[in-house]
N, C-alpha and C positions, 0 to 999 in steps of 0.2 A: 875466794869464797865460791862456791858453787851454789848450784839451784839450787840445792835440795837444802843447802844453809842459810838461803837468804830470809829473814822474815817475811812474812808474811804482808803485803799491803792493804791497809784497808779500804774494802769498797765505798764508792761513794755514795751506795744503799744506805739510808739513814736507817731502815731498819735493822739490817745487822748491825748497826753503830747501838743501838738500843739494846741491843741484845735476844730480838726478837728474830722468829723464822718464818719466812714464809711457805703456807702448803702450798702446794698443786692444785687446783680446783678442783672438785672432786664429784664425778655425777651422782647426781644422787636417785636416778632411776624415775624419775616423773619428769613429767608433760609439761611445759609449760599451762600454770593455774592449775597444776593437780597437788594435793597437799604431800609433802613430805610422807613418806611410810605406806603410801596407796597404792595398788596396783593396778595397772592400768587395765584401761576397761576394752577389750576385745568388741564392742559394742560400737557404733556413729555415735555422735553428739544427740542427733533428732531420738536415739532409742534410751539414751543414758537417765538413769532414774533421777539423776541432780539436775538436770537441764529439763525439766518438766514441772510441770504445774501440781499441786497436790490431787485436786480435780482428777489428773489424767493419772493420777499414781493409785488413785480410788477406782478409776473404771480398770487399768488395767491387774488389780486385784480382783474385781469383779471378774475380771474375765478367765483369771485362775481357779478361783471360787467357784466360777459357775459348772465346772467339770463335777460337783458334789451333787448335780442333777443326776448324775448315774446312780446316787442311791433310794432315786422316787424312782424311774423308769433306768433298767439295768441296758446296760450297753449302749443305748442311743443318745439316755439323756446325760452322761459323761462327753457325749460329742455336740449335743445340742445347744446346751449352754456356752460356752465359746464361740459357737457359730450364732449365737444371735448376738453375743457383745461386739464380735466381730462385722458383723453387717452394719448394725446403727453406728457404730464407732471408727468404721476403716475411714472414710471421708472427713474424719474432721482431726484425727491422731493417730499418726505415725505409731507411736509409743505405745498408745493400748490393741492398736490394730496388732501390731507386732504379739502382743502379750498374749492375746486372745487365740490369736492362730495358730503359736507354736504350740500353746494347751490345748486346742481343737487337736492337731495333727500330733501332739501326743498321745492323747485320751485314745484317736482313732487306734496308733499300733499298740494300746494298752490292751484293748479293746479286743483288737483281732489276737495277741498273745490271750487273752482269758481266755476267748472263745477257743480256742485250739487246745487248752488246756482242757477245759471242760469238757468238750468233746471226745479229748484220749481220757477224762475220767469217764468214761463207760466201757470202757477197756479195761483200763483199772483205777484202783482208790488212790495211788499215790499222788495222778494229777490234781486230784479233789481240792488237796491242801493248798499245792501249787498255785492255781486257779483262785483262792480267795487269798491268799497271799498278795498274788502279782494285783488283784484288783485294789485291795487295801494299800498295797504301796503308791499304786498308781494316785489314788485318790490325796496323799500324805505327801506326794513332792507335790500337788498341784495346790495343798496347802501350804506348806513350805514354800511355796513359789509367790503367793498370796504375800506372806509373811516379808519375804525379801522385797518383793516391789512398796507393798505400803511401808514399810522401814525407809525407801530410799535408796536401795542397794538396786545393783542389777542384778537380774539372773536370767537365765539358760536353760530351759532344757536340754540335757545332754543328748549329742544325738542332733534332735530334731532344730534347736535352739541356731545353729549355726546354719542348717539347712533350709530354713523360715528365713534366716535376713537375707540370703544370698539370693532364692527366689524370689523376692521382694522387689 
């Protein structure tokens, strides 16, 4: 008899005796303590919206929200709100300090893009639209931003969002 005739022997794996198989374990792409199907957060622990207090998920919506001061006082007060949540609040949370700042330092290049827009609309009308375009978007991520932090979620400004924690 050769090898390739001999039966087969069975292992002394109780489970192939059952008739059952074993997988390969298989990653499943999270963190230890991250829920299955989540992606992981580009973020530290101390900024992450699940590792914070509801409190601080309130100031640092506040501190997105307050960029909607540009529409009482135009250009300044998109920058002024942020920097005041940012003042009272840098000393006691990480998390809203962060929130506040990246919306301060966005609103500012929101800010300087309008103004240069506006500016070349005296030049001509096509900036015009431009110009109240980029303000209204500006104003609507920094709602949207509002929105994701009191949810619980993280979020980013693109851009500025990565440039805020590094400098930090």
């Amino acid at each position: 008899m050769t090898d390739e005739q001999v039966p087969s022997q069975p292992q002394d794996d109780p489970a192939q005796d059952a008739g059952t198989q074993h997988a390969p374990p298989q990653d499943t792409g999270t963190e230890a303590g991250q829920a299955p199907g989540a992606e992981a957060s580009p973020l530290p622990p101390d900024l992450q919206a699940a590792n914070v207090s509801k409190d601080e998920r309130t100031w640092a919506m506040v501190g997105h929200l307050a960029a909607l001061g540009g529409l009482v006082i135009p250009t300044v007060g998109c920058i002024l709100g942020p920097l005041i949540v940012w003042l009272i609040k840098r000393e006691e949370s990480a998390f809203v300090a962060y929130h506040a700042k990246q919306s301060m330092w966005f609103q500012i290049f929101a800010a300087i893009v309008v103004t240069a827009l506006a500016l070349l609309a005296f030049c001509t009308c096509v900036t015009a639209p431009l110009a109240i375009l980029a303000a209204l978007g500006a104003l609507g991520y920094a709602i949207y931003g509002a929105i994701q932090v009191s949810g619980g979620k993280d979020f980013e400004y693109y851009w500025v969002g990565p440039w805020v924690r590094e400098s930090a």
